[in-house]
C-alpha atoms as a printed R data frame, in Angstrom:
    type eleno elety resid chain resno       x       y      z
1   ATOM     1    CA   UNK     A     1   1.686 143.098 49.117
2   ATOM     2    CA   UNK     A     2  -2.010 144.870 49.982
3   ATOM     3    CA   UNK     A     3  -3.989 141.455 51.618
4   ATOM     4    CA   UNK     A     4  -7.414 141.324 52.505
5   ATOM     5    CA   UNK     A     5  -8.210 138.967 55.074
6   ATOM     6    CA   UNK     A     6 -11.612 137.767 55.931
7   ATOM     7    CA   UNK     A     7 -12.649 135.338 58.508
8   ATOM     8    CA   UNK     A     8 -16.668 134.691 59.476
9   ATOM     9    CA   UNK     A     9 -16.907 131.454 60.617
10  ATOM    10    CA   UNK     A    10 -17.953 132.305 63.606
11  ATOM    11    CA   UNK     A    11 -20.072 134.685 65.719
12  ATOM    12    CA   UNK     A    12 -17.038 137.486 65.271
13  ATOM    13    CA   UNK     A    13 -16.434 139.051 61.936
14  ATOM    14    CA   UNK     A    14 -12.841 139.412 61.772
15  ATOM    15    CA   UNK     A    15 -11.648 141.712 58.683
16  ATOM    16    CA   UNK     A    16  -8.447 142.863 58.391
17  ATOM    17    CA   UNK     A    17  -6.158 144.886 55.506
18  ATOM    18    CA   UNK     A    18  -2.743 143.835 55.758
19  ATOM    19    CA   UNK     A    19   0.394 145.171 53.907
20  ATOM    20    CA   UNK     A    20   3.909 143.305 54.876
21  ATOM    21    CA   UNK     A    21   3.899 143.246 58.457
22  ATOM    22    CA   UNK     A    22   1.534 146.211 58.845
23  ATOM    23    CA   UNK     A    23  -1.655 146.195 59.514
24  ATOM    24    CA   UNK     A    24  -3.616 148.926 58.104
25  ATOM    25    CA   UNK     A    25  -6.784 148.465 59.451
26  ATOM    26    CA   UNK     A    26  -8.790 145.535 61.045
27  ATOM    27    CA   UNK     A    27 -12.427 144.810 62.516
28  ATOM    28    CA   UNK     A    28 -13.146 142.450 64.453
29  ATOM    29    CA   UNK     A    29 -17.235 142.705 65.548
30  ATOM    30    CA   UNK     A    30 -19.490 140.524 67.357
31  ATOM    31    CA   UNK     A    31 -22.341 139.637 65.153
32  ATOM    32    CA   UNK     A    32 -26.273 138.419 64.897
33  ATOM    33    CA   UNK     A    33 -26.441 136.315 61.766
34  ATOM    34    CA   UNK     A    34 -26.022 139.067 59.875
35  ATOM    35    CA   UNK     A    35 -22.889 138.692 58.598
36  ATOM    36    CA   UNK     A    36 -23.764 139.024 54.735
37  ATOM    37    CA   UNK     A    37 -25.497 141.863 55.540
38  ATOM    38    CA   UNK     A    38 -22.766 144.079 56.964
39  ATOM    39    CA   UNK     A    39 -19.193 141.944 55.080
40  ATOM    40    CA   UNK     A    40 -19.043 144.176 52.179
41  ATOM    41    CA   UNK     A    41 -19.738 147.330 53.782
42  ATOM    42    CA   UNK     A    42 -16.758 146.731 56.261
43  ATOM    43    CA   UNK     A    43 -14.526 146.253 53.476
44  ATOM    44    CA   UNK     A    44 -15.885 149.645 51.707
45  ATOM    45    CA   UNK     A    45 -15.218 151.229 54.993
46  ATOM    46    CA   UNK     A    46 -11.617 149.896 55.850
47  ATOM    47    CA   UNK     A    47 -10.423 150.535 52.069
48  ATOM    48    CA   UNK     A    48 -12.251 153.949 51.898
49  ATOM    49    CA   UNK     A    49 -10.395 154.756 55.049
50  ATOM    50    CA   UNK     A    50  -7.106 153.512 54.126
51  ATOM    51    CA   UNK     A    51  -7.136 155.662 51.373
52  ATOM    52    CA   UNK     A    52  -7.218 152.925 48.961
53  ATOM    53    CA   UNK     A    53  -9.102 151.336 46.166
54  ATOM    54    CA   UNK     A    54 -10.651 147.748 45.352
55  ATOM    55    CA   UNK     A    55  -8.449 147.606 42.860
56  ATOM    56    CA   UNK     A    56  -5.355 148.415 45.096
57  ATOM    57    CA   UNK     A    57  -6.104 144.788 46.786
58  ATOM    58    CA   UNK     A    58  -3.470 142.166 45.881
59  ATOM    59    CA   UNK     A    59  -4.117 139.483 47.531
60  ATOM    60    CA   UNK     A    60  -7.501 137.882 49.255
61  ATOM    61    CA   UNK     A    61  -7.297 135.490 52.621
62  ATOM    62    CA   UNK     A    62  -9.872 133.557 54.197
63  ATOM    63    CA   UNK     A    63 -10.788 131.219 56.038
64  ATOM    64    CA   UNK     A    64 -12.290 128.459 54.761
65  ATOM    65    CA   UNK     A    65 -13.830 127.127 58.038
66  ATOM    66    CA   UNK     A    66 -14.941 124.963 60.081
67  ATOM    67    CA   UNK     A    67 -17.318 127.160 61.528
68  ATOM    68    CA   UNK     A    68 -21.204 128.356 61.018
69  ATOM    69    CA   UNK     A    69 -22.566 127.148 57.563
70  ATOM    70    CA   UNK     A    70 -23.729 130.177 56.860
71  ATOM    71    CA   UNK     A    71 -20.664 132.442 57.854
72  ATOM    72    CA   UNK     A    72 -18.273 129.869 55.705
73  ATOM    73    CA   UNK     A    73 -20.528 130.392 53.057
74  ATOM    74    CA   UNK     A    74 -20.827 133.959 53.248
75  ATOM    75    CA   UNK     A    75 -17.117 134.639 53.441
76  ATOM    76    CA   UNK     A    76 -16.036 131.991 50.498
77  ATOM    77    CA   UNK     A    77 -18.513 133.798 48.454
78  ATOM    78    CA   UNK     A    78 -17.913 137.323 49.213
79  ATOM    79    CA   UNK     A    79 -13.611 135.869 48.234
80  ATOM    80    CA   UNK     A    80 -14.525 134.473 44.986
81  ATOM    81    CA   UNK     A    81 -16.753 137.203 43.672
82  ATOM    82    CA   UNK     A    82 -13.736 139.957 44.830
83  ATOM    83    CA   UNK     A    83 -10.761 137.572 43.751
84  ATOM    84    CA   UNK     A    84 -12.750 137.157 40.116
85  ATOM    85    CA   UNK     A    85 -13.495 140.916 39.828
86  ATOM    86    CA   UNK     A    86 -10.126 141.499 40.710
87  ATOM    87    CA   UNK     A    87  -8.079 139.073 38.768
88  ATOM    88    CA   UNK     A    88  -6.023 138.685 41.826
89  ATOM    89    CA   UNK     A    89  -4.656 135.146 44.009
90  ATOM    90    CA   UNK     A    90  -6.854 134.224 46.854
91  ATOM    91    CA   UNK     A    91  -6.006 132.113 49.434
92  ATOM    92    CA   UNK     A    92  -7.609 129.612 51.532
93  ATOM    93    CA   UNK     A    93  -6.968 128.415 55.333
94  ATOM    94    CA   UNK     A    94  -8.414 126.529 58.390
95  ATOM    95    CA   UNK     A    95 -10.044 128.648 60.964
96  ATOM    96    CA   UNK     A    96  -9.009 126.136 63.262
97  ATOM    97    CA   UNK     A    97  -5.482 127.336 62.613
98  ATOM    98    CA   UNK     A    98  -6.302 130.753 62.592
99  ATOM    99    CA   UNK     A    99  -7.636 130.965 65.970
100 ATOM   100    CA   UNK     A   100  -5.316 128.805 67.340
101 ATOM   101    CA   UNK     A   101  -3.024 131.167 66.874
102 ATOM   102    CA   UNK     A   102  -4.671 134.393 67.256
103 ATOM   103    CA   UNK     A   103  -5.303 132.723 70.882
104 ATOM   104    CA   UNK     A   104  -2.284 133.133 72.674
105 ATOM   105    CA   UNK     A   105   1.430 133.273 71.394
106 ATOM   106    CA   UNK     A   106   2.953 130.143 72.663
107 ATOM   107    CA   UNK     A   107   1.999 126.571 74.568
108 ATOM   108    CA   UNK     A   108  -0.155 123.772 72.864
109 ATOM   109    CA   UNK     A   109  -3.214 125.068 71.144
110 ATOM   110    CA   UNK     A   110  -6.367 122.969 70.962
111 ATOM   111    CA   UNK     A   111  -9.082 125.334 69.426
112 ATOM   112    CA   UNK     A   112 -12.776 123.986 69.464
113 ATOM   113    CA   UNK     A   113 -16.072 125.211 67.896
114 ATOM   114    CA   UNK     A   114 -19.578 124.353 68.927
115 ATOM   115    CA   UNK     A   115 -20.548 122.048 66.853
116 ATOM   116    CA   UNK     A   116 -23.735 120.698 68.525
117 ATOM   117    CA   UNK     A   117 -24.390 117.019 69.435
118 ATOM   118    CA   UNK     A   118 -22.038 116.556 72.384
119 ATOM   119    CA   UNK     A   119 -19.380 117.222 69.272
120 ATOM   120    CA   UNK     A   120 -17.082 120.093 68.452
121 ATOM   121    CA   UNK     A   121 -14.632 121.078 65.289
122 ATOM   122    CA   UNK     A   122 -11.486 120.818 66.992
123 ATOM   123    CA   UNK     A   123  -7.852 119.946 66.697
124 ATOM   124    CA   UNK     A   124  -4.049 120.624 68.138
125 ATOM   125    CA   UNK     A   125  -1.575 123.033 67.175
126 ATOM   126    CA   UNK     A   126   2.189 123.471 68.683
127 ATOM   127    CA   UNK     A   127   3.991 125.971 69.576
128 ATOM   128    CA   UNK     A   128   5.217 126.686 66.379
129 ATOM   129    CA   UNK     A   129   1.655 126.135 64.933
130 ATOM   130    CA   UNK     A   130   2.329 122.529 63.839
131 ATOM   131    CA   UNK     A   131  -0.425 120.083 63.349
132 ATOM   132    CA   UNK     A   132  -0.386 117.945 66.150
133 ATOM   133    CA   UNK     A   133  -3.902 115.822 65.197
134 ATOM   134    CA   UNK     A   134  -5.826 116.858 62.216
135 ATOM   135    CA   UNK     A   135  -8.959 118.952 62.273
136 ATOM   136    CA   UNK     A   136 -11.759 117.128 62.474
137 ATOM   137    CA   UNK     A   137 -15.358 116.663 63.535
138 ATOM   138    CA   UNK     A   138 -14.791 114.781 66.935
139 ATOM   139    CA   UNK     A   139 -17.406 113.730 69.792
140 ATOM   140    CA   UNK     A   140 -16.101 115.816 72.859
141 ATOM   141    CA   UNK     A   141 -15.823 112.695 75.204
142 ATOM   142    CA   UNK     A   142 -14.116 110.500 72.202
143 ATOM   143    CA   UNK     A   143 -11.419 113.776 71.755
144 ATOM   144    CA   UNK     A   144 -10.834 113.868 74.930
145 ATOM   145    CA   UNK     A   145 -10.150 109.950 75.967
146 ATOM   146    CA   UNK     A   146  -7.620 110.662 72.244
147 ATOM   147    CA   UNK     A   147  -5.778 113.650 73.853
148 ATOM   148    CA   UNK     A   148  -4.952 111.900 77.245
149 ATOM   149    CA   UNK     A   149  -1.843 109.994 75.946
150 ATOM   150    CA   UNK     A   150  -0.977 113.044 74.498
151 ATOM   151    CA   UNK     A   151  -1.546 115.014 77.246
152 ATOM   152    CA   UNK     A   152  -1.857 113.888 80.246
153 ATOM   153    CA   UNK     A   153  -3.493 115.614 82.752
154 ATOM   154    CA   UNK     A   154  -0.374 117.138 84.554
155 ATOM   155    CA   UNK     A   155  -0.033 119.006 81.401
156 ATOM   156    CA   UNK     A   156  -0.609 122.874 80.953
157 ATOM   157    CA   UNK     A   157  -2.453 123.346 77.501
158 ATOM   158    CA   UNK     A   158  -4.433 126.092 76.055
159 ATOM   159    CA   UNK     A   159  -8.220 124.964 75.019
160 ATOM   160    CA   UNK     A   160  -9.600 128.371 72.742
161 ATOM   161    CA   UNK     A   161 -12.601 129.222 71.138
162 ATOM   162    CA   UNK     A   162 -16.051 129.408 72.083
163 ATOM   163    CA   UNK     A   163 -16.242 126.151 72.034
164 ATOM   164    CA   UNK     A   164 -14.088 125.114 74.705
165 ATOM   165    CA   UNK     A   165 -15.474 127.924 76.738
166 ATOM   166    CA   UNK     A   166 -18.746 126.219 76.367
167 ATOM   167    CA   UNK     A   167 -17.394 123.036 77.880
168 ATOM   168    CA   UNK     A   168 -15.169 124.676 80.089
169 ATOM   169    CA   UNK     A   169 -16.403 122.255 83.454
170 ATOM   170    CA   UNK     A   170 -15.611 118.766 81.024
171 ATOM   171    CA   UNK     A   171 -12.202 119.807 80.117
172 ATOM   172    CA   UNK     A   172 -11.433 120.910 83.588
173 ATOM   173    CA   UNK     A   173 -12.148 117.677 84.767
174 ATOM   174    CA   UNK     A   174  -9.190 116.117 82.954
175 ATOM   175    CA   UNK     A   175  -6.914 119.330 83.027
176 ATOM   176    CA   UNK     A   176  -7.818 121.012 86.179
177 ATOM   177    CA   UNK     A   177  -4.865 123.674 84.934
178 ATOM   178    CA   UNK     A   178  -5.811 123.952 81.529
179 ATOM   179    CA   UNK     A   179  -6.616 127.210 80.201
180 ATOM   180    CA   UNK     A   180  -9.342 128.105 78.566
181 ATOM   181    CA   UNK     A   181  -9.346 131.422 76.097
182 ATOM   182    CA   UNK     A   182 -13.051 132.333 74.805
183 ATOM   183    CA   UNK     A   183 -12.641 134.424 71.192
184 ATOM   184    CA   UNK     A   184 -13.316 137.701 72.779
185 ATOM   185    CA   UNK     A   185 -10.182 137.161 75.003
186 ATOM   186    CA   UNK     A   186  -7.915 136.445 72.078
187 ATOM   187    CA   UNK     A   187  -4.541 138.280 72.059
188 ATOM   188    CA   UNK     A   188  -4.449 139.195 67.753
189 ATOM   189    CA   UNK     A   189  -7.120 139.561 65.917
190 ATOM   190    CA   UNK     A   190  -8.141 136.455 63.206
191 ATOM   191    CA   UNK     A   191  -7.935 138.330 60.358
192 ATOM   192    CA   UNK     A   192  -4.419 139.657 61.128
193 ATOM   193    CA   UNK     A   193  -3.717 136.259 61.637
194 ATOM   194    CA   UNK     A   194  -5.052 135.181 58.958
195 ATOM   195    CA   UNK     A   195  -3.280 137.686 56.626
196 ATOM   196    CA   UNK     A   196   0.354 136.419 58.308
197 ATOM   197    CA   UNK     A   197  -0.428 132.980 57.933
198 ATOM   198    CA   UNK     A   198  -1.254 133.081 53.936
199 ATOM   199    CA   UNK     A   199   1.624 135.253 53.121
200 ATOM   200    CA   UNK     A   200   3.538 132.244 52.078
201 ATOM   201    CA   UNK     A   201   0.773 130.320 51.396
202 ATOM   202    CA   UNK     A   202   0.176 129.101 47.483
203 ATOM   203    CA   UNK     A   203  -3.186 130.435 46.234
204 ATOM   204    CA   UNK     A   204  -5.837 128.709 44.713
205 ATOM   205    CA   UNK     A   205  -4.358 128.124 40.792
206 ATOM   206    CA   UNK     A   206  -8.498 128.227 39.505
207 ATOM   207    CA   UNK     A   207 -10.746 130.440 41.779
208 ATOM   208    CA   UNK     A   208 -13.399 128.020 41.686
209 ATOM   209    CA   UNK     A   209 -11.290 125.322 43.743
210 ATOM   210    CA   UNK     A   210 -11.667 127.510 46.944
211 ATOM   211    CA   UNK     A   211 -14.697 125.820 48.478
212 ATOM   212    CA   UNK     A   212 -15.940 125.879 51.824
213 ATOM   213    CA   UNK     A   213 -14.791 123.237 54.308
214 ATOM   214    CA   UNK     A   214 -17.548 121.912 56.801
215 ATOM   215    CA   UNK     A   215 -16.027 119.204 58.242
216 ATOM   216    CA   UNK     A   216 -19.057 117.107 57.895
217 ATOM   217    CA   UNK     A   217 -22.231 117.224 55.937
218 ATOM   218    CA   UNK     A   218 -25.182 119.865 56.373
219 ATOM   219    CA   UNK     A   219 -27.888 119.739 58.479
220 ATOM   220    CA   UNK     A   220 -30.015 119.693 55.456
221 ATOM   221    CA   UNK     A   221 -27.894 116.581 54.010
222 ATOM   222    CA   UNK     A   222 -28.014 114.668 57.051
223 ATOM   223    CA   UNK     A   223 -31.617 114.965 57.457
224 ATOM   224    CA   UNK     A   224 -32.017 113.845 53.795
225 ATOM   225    CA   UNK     A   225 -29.458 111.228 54.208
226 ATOM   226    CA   UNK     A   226 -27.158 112.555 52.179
């Protein structure tokens, strides 16, 4: 089955088209905010490459965040429009999961993105990608007191994602061994990934039930007290 996958929640625009086990072609580019300026014309490219048309596509993947508001937005969108066009299943799934294991290929995954605020999106995968705690919205010092039990500091885990790279000297503090894999050191691309991980996945049964997931509320909300 011909998948599209799609991942933009964060600074890296992962794209990636996806039949069986093959990959066909993938992008994976570091990006400005610009990301619903350039999504579409990646996907003309790749499909234009591969020989293929738009209506060749089976199958849509993406992920529905955490991640930048904008990127979640801008990939969601960009899924519905092309699943509605298309008549054809799309499928929704955590970026969390995705990059924990586009990461690295074994060992306990904790992925974490920036979320401002002393705070980060964050949670803990397994080594065979089991949920280990929920993602979540977590205050960095609050996650970290939760994961000791867990983990104690003798432990060798893997802490991926920008966001762990940004707090790189706090988690070392804990887990003096821990590893810590930015996104640009990540050994599969997300959108591969991403494709692999919704093959048996259920789509969405109405198109319109794929919405974004933030996690928490806007900026805009929480300033309005929403």
């Amino acid at each position: 089955m011909l998948t599209l996958a799609i991942d933009t929640c964060t600074s890296i625009l992962s794209v990636a088209l996806v039949r069986g086990d093959e990959v066909l072609a993938s992008v994976d580019e570091q990006t400005k905010n610009n990301q619903s300026e350039i999504l579409m014309s990646r996907i003309e490219c790749m499909v234009n490459d591969c020989n293929l048309k738009p209506a060749d596509l089976e199958k849509i993947a993406v992920s529905v965040g955490p991640g930048s508001y904008t990127g979640i937005r801008v990939g969601v969108a960009a899924v519905k429009s092309l699943g509605y066009a298309l008549d054809i299943p799309v499928i929704g799934v955590s970026s969390l999961e995705v990059m924990a294991m586009a990461a690295v290929s074994h060992g306990i995954r904790i992925p974490m993105i920036d979320a401002r605020r002393e705070s980060v999106f964050s949670g803990v995968y397994g080594c065979d990608g089991t949920s280990i705690i929920p993602d979540g919205h977590y205050l960095l010092e609050k996650l970290i007191v939760e994961l000791i039990p867990i983990f104690p500091p003798s432990d060798i885990v893997f802490f991926v994602g920008d966001g762990a790279a940004l707090n790189k000297e706090t988690l070392h503090e804990t887990w003096s061994d821990a590893q810590v894999v930015s996104e640009s050191a990540f050994e599969r691309s997300k959108a591969e990934v991403l494709a692999s991980l919704a093959m048996n996945r259920s789509p969405h049964e109405n198109i319109h039930s794929l919405v974004p997931n933030y996690l928490r509320k806007t900026e805009a909300e929480m300033n309005a007290g929403g």
